[in-house]
N, C-alpha and C positions, 0 to 999 in steps of 0.2 A: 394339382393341389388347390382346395380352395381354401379361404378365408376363414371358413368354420372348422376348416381341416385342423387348424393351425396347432402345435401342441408343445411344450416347453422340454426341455431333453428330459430323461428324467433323472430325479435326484436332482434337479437342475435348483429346484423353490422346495426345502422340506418343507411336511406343517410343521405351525405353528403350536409349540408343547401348551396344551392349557390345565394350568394346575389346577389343583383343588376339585379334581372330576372323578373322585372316588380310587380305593385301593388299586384296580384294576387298572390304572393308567401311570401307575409309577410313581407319578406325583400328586397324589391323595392327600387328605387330611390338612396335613402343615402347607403344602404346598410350596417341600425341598427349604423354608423357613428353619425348621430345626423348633425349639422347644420355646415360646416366652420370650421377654428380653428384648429389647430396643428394634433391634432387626427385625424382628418377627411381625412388627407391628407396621402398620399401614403409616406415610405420610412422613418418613422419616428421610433426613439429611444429612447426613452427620460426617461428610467427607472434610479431611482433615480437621475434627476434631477429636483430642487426647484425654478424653475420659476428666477433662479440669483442668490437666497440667497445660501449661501452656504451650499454645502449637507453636510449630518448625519454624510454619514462616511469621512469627511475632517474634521467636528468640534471637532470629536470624539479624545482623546487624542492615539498616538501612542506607545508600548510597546515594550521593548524586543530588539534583534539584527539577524537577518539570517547570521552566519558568512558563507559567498558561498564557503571558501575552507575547511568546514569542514569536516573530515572522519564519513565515515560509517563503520562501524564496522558488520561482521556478527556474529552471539551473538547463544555460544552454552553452552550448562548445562554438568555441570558431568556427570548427572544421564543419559544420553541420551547418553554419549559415553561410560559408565558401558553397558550401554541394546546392544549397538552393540558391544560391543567385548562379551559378553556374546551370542549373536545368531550367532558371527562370522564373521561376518561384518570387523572390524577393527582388525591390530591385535596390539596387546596391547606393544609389544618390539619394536615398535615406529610409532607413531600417529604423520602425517604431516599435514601440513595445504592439500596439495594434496591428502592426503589419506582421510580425512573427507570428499571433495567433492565428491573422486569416490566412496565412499563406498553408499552416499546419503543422508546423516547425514544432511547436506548443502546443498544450493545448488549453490552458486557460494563465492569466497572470497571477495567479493566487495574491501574495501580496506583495509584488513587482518580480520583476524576469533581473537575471544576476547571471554575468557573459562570464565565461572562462576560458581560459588560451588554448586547449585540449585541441589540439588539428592543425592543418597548413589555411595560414589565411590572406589572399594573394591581393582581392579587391580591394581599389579604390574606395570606401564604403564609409557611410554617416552614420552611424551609430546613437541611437539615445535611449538607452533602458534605466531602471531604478540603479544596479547595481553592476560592477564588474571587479574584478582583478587585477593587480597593479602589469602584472604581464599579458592580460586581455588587451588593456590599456596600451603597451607597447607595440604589441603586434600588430594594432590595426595602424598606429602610427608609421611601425616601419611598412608598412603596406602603401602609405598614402593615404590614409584615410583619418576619422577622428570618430573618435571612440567619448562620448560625453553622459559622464554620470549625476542624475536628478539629483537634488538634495533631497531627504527624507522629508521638508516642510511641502513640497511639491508633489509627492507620491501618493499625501492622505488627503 
């Protein structure tokens, strides 16, 4: 077989139906449009609009609030900075917000890194991110280690 051989199954790619190609092709004249009327007509949008009445989702009652300047927080477990200082990755006499990204842990601070007790967490370890959890906080204590949370005047 060669390269020019090459050929698609068939039935694999129908054509392409092109309307408006005369009686003879099925789709003639209207070109499967039907008669006049909004549809029929080129340049038209009209998905979920009710003919006036008003649509679904404006009757539909609204929820909730988007506060737009809220932070994103990038969200990491114990257990997962145990596994890298354990392969060598991190090294555990002091854990920075910078040293979690280059290690790969993360992969960027968005707007500050926020630790959670989610794992077994065994090392000795210094800890300093934007954010953590009141039982992040404990765990590294019972570990021996200290877990120290930035204030938000310090993060920006």
């Amino acid at each position: 077989m060669k390269l020019n051989e090459l050929r698609d199954n068939p039935g694999a790619s129908p054509k392409r139906t092109r309307v408006g190609r005369g009686p003879g092709s099925g789709k003639g004249k209207m070109g499967g449009r039907g008669i006049k009327g909004q549809k029929s007509r080129s340049g038209v949008s009209i998905n979920g609009y009710e003919g006036g009445q008003m649509p679904l989702y404006q009757r539909l009652p609204k929820r909730g609030f988007n506060k737009p300047n809220r932070k994103a927080y990038a969200v990491v477990n114990l257990g997962l900075i145990q596994k890298f200082i354990d392969l060598g990755k991190l090294d555990a006499a002091s854990i920075t917000e910078d040293s979690l990204v280059a290690s790969g842990l993360i992969r960027r601070k968005k707007d500050g890194i926020r630790v959670l007790a989610k794992g077994e967490f065994t090392a000795k370890a210094t800890i300093s991110v934007t954010g953590a959890s009141a039982a992040a906080v404990e765990a590294v204590a019972k570990a021996g280690g200290a877990l120290t949370v930035a204030t938000a005047a310090a993060a920006e």
